[in-house]
DRENSE-473374 format. One line per field, with one value per residue (C-alpha): y, z, x; residue in three letters. Coordinates in nm, 3 decimals. Example, Ala and Ser with C-alpha at 12.3 -4.5 7.8 and 13.67 -1.06 7.14 Angstrom:
BEGIN
py	c(-0.450/-0.106)
pz	c(0.780/0.714)
px	c(1.230/1.367)
res	c(ALA/SER)
! end
This chain:
BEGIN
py	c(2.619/2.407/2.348/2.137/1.854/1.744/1.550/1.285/1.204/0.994/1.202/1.464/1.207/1.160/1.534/1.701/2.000/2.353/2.533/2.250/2.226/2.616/2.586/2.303/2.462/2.803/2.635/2.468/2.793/2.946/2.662/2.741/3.114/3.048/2.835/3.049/3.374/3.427/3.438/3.828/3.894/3.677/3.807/3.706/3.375/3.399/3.083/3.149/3.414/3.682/3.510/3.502/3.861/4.049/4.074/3.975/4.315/4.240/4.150/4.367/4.623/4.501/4.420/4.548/4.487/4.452/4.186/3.996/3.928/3.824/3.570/3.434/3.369/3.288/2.932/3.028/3.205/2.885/2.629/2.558/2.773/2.845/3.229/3.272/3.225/3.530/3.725/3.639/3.767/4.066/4.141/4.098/4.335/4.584/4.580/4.573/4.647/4.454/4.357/3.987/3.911/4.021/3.773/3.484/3.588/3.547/3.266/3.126/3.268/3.012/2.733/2.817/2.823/2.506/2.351/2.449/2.323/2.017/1.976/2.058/1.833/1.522/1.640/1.705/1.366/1.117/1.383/1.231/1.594/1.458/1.243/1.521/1.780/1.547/1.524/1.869/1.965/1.687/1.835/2.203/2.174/1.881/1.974/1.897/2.153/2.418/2.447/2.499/2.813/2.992/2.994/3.283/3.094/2.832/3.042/2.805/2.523/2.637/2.801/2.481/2.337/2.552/2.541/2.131/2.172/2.423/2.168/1.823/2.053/2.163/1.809/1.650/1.934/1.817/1.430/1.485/1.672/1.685/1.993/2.184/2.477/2.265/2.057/2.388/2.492/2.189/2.239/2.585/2.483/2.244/2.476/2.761/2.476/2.411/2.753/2.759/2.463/2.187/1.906/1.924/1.687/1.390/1.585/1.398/1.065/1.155/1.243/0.873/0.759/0.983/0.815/0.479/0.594/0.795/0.893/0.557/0.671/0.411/0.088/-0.087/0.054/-0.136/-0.088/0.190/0.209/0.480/0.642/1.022/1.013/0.855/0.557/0.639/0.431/0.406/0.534/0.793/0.834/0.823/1.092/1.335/1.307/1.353/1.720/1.738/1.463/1.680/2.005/1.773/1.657/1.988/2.127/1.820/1.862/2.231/2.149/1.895/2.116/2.421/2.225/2.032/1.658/1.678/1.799/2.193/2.147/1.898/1.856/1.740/1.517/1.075/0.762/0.586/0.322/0.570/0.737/0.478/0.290/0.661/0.688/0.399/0.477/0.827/0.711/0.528/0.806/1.043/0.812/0.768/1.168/1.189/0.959/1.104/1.457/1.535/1.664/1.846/2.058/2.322/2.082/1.737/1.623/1.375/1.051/0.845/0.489/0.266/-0.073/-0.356/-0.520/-0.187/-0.149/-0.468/-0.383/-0.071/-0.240/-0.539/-0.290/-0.081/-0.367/-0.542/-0.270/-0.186/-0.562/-0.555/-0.276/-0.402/-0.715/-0.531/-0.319/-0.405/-0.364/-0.085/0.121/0.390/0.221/0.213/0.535/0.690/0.442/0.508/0.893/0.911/0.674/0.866/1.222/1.178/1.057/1.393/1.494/1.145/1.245/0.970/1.281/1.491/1.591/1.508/1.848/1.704/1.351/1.467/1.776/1.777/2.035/1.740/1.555/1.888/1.686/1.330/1.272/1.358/1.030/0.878/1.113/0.975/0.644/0.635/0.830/0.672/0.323/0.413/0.571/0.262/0.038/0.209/0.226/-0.169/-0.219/0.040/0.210/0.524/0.856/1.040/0.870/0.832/1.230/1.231/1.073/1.276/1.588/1.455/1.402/1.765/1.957/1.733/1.817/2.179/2.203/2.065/2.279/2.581/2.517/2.426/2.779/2.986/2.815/2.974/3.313/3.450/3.233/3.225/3.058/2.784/2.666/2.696/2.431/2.232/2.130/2.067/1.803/1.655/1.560/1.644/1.951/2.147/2.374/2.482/2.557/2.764/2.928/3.014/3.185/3.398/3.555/3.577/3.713/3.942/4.059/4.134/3.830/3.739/3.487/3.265/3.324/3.173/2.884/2.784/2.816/2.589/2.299/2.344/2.268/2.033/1.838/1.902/2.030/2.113/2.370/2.669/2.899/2.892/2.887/3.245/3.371/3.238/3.398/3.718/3.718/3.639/3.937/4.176/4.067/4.083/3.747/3.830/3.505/3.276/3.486/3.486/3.088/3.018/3.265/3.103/2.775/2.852/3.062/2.680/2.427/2.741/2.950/3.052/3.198/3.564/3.595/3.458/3.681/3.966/3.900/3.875/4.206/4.382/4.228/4.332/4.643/4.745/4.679/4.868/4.576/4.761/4.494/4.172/4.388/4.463/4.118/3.928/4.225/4.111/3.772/3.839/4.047/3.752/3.472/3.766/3.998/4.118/4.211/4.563/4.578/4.387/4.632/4.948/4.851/4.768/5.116/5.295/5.056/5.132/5.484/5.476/5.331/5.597/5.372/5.677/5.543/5.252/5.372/5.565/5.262/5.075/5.323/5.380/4.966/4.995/5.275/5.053/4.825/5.034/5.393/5.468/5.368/5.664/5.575/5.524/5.858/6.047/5.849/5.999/6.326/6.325/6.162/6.438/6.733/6.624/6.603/6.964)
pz	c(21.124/21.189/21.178/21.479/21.268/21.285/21.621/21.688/21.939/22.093/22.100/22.226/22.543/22.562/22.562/22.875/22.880/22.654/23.010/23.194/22.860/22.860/23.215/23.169/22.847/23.042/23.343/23.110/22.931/23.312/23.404/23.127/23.212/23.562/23.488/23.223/23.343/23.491/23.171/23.204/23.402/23.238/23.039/22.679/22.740/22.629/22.463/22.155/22.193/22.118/21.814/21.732/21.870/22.081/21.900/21.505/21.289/21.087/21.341/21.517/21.242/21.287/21.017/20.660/20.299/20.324/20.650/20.486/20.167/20.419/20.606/20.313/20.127/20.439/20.515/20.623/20.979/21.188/20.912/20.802/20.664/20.860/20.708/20.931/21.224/21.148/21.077/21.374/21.602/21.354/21.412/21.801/21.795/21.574/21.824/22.174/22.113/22.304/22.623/22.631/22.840/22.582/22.329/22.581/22.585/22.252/22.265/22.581/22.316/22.068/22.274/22.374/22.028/21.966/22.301/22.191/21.821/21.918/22.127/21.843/21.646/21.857/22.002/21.593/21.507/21.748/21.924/22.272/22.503/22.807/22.624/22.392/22.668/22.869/22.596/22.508/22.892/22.958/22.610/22.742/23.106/23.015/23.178/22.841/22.690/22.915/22.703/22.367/22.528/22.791/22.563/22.332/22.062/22.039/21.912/21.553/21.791/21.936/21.608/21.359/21.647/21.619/21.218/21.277/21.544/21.298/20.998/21.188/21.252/20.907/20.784/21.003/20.864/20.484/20.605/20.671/20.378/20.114/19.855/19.664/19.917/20.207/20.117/20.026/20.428/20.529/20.270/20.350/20.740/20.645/20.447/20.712/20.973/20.748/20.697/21.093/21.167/20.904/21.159/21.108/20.806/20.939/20.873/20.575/20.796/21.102/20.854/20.773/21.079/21.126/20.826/21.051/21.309/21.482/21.124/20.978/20.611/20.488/20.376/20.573/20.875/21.178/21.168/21.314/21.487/21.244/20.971/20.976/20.765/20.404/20.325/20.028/19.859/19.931/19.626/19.693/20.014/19.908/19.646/19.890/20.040/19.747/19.748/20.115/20.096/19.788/20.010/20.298/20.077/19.962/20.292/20.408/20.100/20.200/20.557/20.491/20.266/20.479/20.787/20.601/20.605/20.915/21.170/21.216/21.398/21.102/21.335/21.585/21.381/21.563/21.350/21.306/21.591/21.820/21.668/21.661/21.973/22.142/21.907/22.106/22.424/22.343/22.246/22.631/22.783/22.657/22.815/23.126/23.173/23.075/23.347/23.596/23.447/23.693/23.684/23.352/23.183/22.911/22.783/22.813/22.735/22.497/22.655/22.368/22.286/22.552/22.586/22.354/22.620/22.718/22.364/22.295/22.611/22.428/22.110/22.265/22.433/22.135/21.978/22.209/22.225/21.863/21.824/22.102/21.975/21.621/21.739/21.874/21.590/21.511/21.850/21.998/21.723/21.913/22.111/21.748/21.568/21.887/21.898/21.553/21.576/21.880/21.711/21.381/21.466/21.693/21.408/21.205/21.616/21.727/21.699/21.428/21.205/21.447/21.639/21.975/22.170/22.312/22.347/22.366/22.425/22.570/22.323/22.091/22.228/22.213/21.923/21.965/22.301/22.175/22.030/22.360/22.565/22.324/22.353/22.731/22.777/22.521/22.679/23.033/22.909/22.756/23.063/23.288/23.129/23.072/23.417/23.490/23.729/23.889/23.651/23.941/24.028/23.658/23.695/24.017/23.871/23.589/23.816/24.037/23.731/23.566/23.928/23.901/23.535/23.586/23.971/23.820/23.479/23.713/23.926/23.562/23.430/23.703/23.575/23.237/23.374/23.333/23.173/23.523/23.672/23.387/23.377/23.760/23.732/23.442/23.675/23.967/23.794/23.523/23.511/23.315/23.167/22.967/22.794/23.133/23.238/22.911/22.945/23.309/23.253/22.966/23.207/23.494/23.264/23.104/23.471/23.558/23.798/23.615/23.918/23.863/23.506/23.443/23.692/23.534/23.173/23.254/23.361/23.004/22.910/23.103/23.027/22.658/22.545/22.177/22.324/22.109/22.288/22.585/22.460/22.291/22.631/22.832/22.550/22.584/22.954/22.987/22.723/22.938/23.224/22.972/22.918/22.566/22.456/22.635/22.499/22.153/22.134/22.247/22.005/21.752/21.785/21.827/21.477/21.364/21.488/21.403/21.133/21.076/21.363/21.415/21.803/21.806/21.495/21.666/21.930/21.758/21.623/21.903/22.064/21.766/21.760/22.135/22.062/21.742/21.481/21.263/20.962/21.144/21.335/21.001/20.830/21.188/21.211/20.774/20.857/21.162/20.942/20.685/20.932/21.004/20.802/21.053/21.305/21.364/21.589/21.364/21.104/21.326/21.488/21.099/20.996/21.305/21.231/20.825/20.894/21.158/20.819/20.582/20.398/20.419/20.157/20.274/20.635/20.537/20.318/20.707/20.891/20.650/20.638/21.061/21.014/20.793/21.050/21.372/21.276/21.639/21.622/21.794/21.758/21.359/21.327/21.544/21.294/20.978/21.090/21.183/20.819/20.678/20.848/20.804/20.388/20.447)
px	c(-1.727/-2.040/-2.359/-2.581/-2.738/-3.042/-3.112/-3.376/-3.570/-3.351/-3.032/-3.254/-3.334/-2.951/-2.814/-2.842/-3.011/-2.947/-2.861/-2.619/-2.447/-2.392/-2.265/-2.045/-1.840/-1.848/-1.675/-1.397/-1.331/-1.304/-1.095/-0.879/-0.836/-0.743/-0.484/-0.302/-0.410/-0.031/0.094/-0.007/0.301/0.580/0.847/1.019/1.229/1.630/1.515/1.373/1.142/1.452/1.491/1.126/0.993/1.211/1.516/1.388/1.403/1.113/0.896/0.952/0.847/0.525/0.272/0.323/0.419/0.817/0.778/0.469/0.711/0.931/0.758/0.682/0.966/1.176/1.288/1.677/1.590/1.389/1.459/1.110/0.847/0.575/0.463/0.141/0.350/0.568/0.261/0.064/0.395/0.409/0.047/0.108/0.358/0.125/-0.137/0.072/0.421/0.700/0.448/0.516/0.201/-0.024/0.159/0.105/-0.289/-0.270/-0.154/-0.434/-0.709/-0.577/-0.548/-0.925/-1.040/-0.896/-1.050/-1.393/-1.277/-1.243/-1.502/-1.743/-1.622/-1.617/-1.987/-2.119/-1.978/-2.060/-2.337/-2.181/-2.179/-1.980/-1.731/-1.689/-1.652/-1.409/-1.164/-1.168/-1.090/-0.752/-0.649/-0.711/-0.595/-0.308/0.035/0.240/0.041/0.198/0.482/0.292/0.105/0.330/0.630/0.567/0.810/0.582/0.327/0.387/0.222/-0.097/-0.179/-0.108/-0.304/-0.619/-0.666/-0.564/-0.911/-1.106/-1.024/-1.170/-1.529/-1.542/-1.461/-1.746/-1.950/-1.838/-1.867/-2.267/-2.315/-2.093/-2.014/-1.725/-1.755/-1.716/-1.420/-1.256/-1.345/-1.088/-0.881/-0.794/-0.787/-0.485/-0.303/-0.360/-0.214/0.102/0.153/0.152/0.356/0.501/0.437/0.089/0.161/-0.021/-0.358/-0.495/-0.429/-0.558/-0.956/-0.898/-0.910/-1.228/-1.354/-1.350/-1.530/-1.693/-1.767/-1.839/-1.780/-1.592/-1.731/-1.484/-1.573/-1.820/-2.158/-2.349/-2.685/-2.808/-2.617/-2.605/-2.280/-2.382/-2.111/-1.865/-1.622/-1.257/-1.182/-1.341/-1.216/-0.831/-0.911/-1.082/-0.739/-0.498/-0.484/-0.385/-0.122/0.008/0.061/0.175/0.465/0.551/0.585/0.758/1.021/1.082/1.088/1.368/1.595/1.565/1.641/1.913/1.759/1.577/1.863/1.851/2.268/2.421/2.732/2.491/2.296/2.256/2.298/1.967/2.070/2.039/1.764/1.537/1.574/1.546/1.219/1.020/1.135/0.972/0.664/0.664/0.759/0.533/0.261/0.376/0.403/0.024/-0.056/0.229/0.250/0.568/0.887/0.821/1.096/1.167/1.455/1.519/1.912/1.896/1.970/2.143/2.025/1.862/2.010/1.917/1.677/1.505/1.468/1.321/1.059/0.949/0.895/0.696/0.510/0.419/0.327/0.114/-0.119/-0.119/-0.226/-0.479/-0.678/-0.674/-0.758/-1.076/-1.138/-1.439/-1.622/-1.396/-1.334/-1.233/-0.923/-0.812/-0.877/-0.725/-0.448/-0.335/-0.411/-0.148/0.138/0.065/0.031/0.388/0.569/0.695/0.804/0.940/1.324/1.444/1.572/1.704/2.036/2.178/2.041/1.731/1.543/1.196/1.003/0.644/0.520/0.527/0.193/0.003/-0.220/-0.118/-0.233/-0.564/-0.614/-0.518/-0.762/-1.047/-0.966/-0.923/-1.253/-1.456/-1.387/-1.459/-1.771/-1.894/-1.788/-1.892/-2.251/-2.233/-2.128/-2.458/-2.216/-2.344/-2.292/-2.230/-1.943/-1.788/-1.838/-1.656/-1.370/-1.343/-1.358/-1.064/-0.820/-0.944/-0.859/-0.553/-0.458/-0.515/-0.314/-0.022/-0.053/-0.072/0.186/0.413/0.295/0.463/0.796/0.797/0.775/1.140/1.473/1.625/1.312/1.266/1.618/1.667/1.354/1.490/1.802/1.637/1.407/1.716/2.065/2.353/2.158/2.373/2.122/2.003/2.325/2.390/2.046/2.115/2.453/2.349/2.053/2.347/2.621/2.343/2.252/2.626/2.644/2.929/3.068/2.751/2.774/3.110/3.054/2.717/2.896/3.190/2.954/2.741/3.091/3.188/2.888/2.919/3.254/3.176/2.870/2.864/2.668/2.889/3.165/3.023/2.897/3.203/3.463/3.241/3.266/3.643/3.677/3.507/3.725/4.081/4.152/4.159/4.373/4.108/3.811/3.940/3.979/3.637/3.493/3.684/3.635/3.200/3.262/3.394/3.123/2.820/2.927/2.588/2.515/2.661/2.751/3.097/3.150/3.042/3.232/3.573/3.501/3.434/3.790/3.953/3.817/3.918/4.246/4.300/4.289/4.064/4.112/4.034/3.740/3.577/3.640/3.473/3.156/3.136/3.117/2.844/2.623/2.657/2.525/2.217/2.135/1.919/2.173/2.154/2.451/2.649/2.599/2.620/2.964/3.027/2.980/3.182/3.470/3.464/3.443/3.776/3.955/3.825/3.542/3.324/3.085/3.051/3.000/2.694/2.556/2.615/2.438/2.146/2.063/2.079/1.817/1.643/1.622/1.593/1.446/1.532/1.878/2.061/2.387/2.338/2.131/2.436/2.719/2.522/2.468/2.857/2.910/2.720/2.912/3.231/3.170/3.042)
res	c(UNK/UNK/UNK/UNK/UNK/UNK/UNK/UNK/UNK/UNK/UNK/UNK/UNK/UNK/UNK/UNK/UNK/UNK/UNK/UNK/UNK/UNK/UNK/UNK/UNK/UNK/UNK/UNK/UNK/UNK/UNK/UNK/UNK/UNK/UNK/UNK/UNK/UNK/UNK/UNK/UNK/UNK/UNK/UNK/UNK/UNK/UNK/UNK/UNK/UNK/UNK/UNK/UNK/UNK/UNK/UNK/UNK/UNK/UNK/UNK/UNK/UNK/UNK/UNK/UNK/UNK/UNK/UNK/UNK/UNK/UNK/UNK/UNK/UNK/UNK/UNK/UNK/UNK/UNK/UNK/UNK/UNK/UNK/UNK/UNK/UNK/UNK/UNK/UNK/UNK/UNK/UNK/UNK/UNK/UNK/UNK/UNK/UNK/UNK/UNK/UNK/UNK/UNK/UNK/UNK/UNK/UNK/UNK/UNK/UNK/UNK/UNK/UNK/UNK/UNK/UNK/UNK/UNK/UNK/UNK/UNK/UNK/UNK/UNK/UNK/UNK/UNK/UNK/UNK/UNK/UNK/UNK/UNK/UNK/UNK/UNK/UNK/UNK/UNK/UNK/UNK/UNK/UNK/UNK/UNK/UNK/UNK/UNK/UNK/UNK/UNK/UNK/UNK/UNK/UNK/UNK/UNK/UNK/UNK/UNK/UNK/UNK/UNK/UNK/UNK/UNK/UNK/UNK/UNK/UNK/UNK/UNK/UNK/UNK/UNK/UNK/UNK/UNK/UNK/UNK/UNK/UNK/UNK/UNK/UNK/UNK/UNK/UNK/UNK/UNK/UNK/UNK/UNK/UNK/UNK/UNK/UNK/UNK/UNK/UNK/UNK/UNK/UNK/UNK/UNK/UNK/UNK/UNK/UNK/UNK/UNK/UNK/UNK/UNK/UNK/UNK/UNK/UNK/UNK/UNK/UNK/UNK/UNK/UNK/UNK/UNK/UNK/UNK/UNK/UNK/UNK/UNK/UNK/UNK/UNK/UNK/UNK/UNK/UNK/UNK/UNK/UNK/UNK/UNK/UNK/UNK/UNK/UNK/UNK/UNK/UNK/UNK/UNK/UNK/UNK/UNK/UNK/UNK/UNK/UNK/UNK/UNK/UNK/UNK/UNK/UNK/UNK/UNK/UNK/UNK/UNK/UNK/UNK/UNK/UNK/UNK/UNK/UNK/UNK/UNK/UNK/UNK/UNK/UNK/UNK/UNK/UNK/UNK/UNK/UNK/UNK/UNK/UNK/UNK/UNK/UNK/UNK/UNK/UNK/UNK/UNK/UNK/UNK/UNK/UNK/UNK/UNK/UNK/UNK/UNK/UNK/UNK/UNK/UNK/UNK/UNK/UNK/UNK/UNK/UNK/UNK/UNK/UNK/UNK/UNK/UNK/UNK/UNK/UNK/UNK/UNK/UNK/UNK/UNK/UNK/UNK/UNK/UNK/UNK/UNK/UNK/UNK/UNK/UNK/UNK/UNK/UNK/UNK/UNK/UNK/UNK/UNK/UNK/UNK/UNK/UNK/UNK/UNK/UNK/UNK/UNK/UNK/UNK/UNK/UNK/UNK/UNK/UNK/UNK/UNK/UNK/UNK/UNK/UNK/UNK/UNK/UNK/UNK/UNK/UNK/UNK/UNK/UNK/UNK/UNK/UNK/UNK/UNK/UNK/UNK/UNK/UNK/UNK/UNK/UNK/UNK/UNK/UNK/UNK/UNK/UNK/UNK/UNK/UNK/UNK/UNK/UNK/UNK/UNK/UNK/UNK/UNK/UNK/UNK/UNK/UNK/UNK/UNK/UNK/UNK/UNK/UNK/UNK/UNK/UNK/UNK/UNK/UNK/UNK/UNK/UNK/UNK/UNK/UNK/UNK/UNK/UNK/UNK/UNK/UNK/UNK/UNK/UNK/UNK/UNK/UNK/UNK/UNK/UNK/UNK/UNK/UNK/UNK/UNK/UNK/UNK/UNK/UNK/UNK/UNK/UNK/UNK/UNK/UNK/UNK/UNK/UNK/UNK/UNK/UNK/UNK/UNK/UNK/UNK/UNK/UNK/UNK/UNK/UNK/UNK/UNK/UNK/UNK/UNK/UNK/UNK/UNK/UNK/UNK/UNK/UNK/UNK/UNK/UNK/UNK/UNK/UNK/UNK/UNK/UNK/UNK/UNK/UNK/UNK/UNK/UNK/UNK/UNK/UNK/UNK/UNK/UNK/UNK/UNK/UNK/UNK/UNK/UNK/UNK/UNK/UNK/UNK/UNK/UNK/UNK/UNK/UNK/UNK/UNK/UNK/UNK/UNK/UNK/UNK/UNK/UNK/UNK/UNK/UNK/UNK/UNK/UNK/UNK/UNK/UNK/UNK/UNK/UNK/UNK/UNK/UNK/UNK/UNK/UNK/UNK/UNK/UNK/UNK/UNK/UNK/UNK/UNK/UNK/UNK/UNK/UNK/UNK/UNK/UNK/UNK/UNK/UNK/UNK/UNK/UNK/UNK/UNK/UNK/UNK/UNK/UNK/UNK/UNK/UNK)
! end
């Protein structure tokens, strides 16, 4: 990525010596591994991961020609295009199957790379070890973090996040010594991050602020001591970004058609004076968990507008700080660079497109609270050494809130280790939490506890009566237990509010099938393969019920695509071989 530049005699005074620094990075990576190294044992989440791995077609396939063109044409399946993403999953199922540990190791590699990433960077650029090292380990052992790497879903997050770590080196690199081959290093980085993750959009901003300091390339920028980074013009500056901010606009122009203008659930979607308001409280919020990282949670109910005088609080405070640190710009550099960098990078994540599902999500700060952890470190670094306060006890300090950091991370890891466990810990820590209640009777109605099942699906719907999901799961449930006339209104009335999505479809057909209604069975299993055209049920149960009316042809053509899908698919291999002896 990098190259050490050339250090003089007085850096050489400052760094601490070739061994301690080994030590020190070994211990973070340790650190790192012994808070994540549960992830070995936990199983795929009914909360996403089906949808992303356990239960996609192509991924499941694994790694080849047909799923590659696939990932990269896609946008209809997760409403944004992120290709590498796919391909990473597909390549984690080519080298260990369906073992969901292995994914999450995958994913605690990547969030290691990125640690180190970034800790290059910062140490190549301002050539600052501890700070560096500091920042690296609260953004490695950070509690919000915990949802970006134990949730195999999220795998789009930690690895935007690593080529968004991998690009700031290889700019730095660029910075000290500029040339065609290493701009095209970043450049590829931030195209390898948007193919990972759209929200990695703020890239091209975020080298500006680099450009400001520590980097000190712009002419604009304060002063430095020496200048290892030659000054360039603005101009020149802007245009070194242009070809970024033209992929960042294409991906945020697909991004917003596939997703439909920002909200993924269009019947879902919040005015912009609830939006916003929700917006700066967010941006509070997110601060105050860093500091108090407690009571964390897969899923956070969205909790509509704040009043107009909480409002106004969050907007003086935003704006008091903003104006204290560009008040100080030109002494303090860094309370502004990381200032901007968190308020920036948050934006494409800060909810004011969005629907009414959730309010935040702490997977959102995985990059912005970087800015904050170099600002916050950088400043007690330099107090403390104006003050001449004792290093050891600035170390001691830093130690304390690292143990703390990575207790409370490991503790938050054991949460995400089955559905049951996560949602069971989402309502004991929020209120009115109908996801969690969804969440935790499709794992109970899954595991035949069908009691539990219905009672934790009625409160989803109690809190939110237009619910979808449980109304699918509920309908399903009453089916199973004949109260076909319930089952069949909640199934149809989820088919209304989600047409696209092909459970309650399903689940018509397989009512109508059971009771002879071969017609309406075939018409709701068409209309279920339509909203996936991955579902291999869909199309199996598809096939049986074409070949009960005599749609031989057709049948076959069923069976084949399931086989297509599934090359183990008994059931479809049996109906064939049937197909084929009865033509005999």
């Amino acid at each position: 990525m990098a190259i050490a530049a050339p250090e003089t005699a007085r850096e050489n005074e400052r760094l601490p010596p070739v061994a301690l620094r080994a030590v020190a990075l070994s211990l973070l990576g340790l650190s790192v591994v012994l808070v994540y190294a549960q992830v070995v044992d936990h199983s795929f989440l009914s909360f996403d991961d089906d949808f992303y791995v356990a239960e996609n077609a192509y991924v499941r396939s694994g790694l080849h020609s047909g799923s590659i063109v696939w990932a990269l044409v896609d946008v209809r399946m997760a409403h944004y295009w992120h290709p590498l993403t796919w391909m990473s999953h597909m390549l984690d199922v080519e080298m260990f199957g369906l073992a969901p540990g292995r994914h999450l190791v995958v994913n605690v590699v990547l969030h290691l790379v990125s640690t180190y990433a970034l800790w290059a960077a910062l140490f190549l650029a301002t050539r600052r070890f501890w700070e560096s090292l500091t920042v690296a380990a609260l953004f490695a052992l950070q509690p919000q973090a915990v949802e970006a790497v134990a949730w195999i879903a999220e795998r789009k997050g930690v690895l935007s996040t690593t080529f968004w770590c991998l690009g700031l080196g290889a700019y730095v690199h660029y910075a000290r010594r500029p040339s065609a081959a290493r701009y095209l290093g970043v450049f590829v980085a931030f195209v390898c991050a948007s193919m990972s993750k759209p929200t990695v959009v703020t890239f091209p901003a975020a080298l500006l602020l680099l450009d400001y300091w520590p980097l000190r390339r712009a002419r604009f920028a304060p002063p430095a001591e020496s200048a290892p980074f030659p000054l360039v013009s603005t101009g020149r500056l802007l245009g070194e970004k242009l070809p970024f901010l033209i992929v960042a606009l294409l991906v945020a122009a697909v991004t917003l058609w596939a997703s439909g203008g920002g909200t993924t659930f269009v019947e879902e979607s919040l005015p912009l004076r609830v939006t916003v308001p929700n917006a700066l409280r967010s941006y509070v919020s997110y601060l105050g968990r860093s500091v108090a990282p407690l009571g964390l949670a897969a899923f956070y109910p969205h909790p509509g507008a704040p009043s107009g005088w909480a409002t106004l609080g969050y907007a003086s405070s935003l704006a008091l700080v903003s104006g204290l640190v560009l008040a100080q710009a030109r002494s303090r550099p860094h309370l502004l660079v990381g200032w901007l960098w968190y308020l920036g990078t948050l934006l494409p994540m800060i909810q004011i497109l969005q629907n009414a599902r959730h309010g935040m999500a702490d997977r959102y700060v995985y990059i912005p609270l970087i800015g904050i952890f170099v600002a916050v470190v950088w400043e007690i670094a330099d107090r403390a050494r104006r003050a001449r306060i004792r290093p050891a006890l600035v170390s001691a300090a830093t130690v304390v809130v690292l143990v703390f950091y990575a207790g409370v991370s490991w503790v938050q890891v054991s949460y995400w280790r089955d559905t049951e466990t996560l949602f069971r810990r989402a309502l004991e820590v929020t209120e009115e939490n109908y996801i969690a209640h969804a969440s935790l009777g499709a794992v109970l109605l899954e595991t035949g506890r069908l009691t539990a099942a219905e009672d934790h699906l009625r409160e989803a719907l109690r809190i939110r009566p237009s619910e979808p999901n449980s109304m699918t799961n509920l309908g399903l449930l009453l089916a199973g237990r004949g109260r076909t006339r319930e089952a069949i209104a909640l199934l149809r009335e989820s088919a209304r509010l989600r047409p696209q999505r092909e459970a309650p479809w399903f689940g018509l057909g397989m009512i109508y099938e059971d009771q002879g209604r071969l017609a309406a069975a075939a018409y709701h299993y068409r209309r279920a393969v339509r909203a996936n055209r991955l579902g291999v049920e869909a199309h199996f149960r598809l096939g049986i019920v074409l070949e009960r009316r005599g749609a031989i042809e057709e049948a076959r053509r069923r069976h084949r695509r399931v086989l297509a899908l599934d090359p183990g698919h008994v059931g479809a291999r049996a109906a064939l071989d049937r197909l084929a002896g009865e033509t005999q």
